[in-house]
Backbone as JSON Lines, residues from 0, in Angstrom:
{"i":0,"aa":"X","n":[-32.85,13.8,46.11],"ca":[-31.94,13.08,45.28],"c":[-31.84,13.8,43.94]}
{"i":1,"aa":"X","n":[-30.64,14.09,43.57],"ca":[-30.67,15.02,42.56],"c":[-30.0,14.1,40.94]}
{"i":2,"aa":"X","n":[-30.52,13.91,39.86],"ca":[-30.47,13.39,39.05],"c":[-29.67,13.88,37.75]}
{"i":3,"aa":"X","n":[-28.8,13.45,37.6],"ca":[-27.34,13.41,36.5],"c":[-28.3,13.44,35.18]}
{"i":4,"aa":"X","n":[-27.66,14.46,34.51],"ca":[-28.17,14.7,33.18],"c":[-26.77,14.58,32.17]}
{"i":5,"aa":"X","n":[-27.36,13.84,31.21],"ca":[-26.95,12.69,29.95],"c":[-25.89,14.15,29.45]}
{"i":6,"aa":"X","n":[-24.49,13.48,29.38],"ca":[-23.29,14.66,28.78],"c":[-23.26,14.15,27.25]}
{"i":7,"aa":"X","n":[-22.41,14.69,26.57],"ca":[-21.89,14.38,25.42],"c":[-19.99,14.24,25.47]}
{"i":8,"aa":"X","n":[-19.66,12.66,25.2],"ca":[-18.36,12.52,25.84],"c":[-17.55,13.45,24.34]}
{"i":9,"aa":"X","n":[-16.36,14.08,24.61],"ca":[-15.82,14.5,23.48],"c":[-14.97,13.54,23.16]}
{"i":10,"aa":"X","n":[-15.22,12.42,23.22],"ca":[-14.24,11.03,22.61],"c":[-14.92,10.44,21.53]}
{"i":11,"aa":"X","n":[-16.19,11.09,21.1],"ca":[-16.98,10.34,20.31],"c":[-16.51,11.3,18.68]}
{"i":12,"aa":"X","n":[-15.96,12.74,18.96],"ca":[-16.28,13.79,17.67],"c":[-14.4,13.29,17.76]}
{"i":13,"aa":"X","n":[-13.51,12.98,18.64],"ca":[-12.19,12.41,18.4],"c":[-12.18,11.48,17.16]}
{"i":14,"aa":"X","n":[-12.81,10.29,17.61],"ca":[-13.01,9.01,16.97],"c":[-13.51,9.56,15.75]}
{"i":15,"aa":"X","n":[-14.42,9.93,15.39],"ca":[-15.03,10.36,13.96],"c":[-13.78,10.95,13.33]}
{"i":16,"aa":"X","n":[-13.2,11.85,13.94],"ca":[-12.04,12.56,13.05],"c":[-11.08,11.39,12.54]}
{"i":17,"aa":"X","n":[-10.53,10.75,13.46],"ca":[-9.73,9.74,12.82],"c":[-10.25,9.06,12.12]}
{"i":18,"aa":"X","n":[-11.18,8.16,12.13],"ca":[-11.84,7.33,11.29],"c":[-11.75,8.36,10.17]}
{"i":19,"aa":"X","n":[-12.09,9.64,9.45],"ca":[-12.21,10.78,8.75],"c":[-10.5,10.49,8.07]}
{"i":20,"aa":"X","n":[-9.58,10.6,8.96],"ca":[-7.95,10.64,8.48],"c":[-7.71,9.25,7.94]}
{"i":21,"aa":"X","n":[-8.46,8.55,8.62],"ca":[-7.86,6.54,8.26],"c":[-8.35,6.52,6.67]}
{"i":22,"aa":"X","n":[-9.58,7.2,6.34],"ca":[-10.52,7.36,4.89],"c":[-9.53,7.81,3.9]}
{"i":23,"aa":"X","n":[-9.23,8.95,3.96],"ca":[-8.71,10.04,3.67],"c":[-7.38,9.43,3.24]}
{"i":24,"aa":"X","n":[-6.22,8.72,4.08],"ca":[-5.33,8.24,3.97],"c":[-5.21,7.18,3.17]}
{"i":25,"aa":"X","n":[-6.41,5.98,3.12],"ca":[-6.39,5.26,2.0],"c":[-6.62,5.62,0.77]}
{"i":26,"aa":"X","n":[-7.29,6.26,0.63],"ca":[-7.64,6.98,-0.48],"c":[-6.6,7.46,-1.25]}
{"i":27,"aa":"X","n":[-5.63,8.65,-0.24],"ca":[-4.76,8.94,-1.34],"c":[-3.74,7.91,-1.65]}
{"i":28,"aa":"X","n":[-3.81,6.75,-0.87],"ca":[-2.79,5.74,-1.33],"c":[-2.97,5.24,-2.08]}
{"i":29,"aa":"X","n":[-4.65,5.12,-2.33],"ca":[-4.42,4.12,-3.52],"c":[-4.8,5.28,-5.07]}
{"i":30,"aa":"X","n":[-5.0,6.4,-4.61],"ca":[-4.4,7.2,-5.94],"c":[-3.25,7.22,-6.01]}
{"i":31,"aa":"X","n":[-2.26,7.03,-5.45],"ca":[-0.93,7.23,-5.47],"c":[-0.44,5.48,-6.32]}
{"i":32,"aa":"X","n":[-1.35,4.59,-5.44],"ca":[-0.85,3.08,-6.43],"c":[-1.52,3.12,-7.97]}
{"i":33,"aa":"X","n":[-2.48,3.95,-8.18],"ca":[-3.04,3.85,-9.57],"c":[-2.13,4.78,-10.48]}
{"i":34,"aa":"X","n":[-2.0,5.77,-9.94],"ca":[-0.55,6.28,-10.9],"c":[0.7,6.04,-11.04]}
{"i":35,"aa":"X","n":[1.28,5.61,-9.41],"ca":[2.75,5.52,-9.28],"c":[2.53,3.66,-9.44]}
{"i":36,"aa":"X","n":[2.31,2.68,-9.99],"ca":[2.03,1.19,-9.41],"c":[3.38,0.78,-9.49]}
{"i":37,"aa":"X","n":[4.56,1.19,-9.43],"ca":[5.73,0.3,-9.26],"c":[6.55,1.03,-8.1]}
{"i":38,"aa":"X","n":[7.24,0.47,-7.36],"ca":[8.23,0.62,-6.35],"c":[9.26,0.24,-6.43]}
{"i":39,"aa":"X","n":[10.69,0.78,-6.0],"ca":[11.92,0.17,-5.79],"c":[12.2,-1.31,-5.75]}
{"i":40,"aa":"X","n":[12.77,-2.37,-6.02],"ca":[12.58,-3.8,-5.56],"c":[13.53,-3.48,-4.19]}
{"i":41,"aa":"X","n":[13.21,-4.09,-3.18],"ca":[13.79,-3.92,-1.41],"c":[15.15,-4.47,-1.54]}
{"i":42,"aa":"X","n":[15.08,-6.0,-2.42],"ca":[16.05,-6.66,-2.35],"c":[17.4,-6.08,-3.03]}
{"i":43,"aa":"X","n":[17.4,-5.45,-4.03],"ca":[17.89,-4.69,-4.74],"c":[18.67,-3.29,-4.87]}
{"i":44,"aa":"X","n":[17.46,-2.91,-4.29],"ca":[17.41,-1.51,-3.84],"c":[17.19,-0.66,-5.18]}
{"i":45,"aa":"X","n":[16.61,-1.32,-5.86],"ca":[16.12,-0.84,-7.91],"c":[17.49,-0.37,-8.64]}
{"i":46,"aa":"X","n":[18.2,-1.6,-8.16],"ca":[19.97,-1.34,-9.02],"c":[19.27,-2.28,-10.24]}
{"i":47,"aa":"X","n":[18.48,-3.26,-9.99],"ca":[18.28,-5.02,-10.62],"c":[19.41,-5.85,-10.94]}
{"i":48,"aa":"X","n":[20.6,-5.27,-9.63],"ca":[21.93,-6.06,-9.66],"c":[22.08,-6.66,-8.23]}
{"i":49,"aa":"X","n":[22.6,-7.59,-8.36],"ca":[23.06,-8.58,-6.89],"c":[24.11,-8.54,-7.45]}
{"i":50,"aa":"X","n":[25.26,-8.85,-6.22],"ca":[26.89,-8.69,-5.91],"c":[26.76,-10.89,-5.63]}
{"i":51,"aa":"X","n":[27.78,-10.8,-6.2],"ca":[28.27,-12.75,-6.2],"c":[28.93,-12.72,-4.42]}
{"i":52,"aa":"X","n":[28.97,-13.73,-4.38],"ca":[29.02,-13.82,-2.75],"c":[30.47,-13.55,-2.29]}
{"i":53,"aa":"X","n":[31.42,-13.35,-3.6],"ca":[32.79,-12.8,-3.4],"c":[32.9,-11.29,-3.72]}
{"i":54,"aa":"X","n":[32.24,-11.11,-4.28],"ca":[31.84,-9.02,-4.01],"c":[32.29,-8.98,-5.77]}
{"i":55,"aa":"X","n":[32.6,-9.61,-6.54],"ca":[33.45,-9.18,-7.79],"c":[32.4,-9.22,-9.09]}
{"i":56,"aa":"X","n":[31.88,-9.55,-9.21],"ca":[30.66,-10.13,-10.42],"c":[29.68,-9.49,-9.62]}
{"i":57,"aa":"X","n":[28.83,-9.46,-10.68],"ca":[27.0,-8.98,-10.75],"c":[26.27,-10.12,-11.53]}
{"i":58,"aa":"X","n":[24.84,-9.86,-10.94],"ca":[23.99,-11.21,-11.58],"c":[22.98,-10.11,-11.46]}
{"i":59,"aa":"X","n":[21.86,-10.56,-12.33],"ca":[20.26,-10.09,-12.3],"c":[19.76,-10.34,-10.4]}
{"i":60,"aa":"X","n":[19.32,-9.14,-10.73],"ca":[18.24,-9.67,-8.97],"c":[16.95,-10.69,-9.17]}
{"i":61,"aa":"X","n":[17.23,-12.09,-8.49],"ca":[16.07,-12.67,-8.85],"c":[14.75,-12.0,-8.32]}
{"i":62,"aa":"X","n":[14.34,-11.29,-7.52],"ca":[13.43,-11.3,-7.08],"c":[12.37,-10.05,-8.43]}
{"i":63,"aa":"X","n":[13.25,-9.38,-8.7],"ca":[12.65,-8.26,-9.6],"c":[12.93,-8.85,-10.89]}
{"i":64,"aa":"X","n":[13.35,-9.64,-11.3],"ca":[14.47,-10.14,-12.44],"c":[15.36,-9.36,-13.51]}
{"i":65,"aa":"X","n":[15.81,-8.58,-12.7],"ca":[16.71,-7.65,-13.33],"c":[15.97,-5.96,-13.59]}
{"i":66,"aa":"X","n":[14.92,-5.99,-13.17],"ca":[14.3,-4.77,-13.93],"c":[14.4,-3.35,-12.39]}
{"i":67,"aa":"X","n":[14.43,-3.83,-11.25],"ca":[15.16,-3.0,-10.33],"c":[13.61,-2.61,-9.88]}
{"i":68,"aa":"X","n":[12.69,-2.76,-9.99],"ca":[10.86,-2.41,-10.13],"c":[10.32,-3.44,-9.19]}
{"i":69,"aa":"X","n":[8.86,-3.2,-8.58],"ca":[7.94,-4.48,-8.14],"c":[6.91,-4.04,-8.08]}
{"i":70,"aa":"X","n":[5.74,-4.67,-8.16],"ca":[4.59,-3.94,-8.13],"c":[3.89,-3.44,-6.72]}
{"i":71,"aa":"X","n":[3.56,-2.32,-6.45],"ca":[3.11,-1.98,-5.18],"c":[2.17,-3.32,-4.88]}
{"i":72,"aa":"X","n":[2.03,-3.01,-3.15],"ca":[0.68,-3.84,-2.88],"c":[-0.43,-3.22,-3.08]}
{"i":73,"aa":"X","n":[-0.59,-1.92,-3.01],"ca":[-2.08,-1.16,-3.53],"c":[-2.12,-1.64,-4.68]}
{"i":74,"aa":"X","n":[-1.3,-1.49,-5.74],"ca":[-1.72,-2.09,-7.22],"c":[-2.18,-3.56,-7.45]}
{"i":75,"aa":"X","n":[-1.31,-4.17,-7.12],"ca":[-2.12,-5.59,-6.48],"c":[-4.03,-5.74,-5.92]}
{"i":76,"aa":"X","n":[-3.91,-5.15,-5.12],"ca":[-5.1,-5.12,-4.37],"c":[-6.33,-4.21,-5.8]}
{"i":77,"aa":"X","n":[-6.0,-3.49,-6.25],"ca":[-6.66,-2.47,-7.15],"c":[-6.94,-3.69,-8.49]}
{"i":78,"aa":"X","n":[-5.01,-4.46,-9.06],"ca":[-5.89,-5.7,-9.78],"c":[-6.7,-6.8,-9.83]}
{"i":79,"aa":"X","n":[-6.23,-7.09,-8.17],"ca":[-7.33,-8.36,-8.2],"c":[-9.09,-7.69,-8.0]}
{"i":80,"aa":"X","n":[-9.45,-6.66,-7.53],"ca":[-10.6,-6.34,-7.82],"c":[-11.15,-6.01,-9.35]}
{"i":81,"aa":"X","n":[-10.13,-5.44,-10.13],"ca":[-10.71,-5.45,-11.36],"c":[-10.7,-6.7,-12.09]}
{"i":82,"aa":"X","n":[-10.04,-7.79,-11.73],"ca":[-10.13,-8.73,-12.24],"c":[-11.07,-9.59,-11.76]}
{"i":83,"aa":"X","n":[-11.86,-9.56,-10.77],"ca":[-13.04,-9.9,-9.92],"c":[-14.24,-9.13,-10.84]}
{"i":84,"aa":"X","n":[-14.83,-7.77,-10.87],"ca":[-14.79,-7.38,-11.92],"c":[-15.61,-7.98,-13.22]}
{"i":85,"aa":"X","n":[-14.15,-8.17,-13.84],"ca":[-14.05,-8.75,-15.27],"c":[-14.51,-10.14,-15.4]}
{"i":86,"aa":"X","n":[-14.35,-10.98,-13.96],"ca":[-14.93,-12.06,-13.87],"c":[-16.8,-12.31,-14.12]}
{"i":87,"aa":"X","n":[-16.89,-11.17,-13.11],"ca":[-18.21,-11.41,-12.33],"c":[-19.34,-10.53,-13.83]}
{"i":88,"aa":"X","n":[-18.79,-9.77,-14.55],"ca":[-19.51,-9.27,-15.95],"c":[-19.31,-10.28,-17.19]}
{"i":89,"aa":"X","n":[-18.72,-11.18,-16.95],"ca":[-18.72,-11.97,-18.57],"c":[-19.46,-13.21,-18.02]}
């Protein structure tokens, strides 16, 4: 009876790499939200104008309120930890 000796699967040095890219990828995102922290508003499209429902007039975009900007969600996520933070030291 001849006895199977223990392999090394190459799905294990796969997995490490990605997990490696998933790191890597947050990372530069949220350097990218600590410098860049504002985005286009979606609704808008960063005009901070809406069209009246007859196409002729402009109004402020409520959602941005006129400023055509919103704050990323990385920046978000980056303030509520510093504000956790600021909590948890005073």
């Amino acid at each position: 009876m001849s006895t199977l000796a223990a392999t090394a699967t190459p799905t294990a040095g796969l997995s490490g790499l990605l997990c490696l890219a998933l790191v890597i990828a947050t990372l530069c995102y949220g350097v990218g939200c600590w410098i860049w922290p504002f985005g286009a508003c979606r609704r808008c499209k960063g005009s901070g104008k809406r069209r009246s429902p007859f196409g002729r007039a402009f109004g402020l975009c409520r959602r941005c309120g006129g400023d055509g900007r919103r704050l990323r969600i990385g920046r978000r996520i980056i303030n509520t930890f510093r504000e956790l933070h600021d909590k948890g030291t005073r």
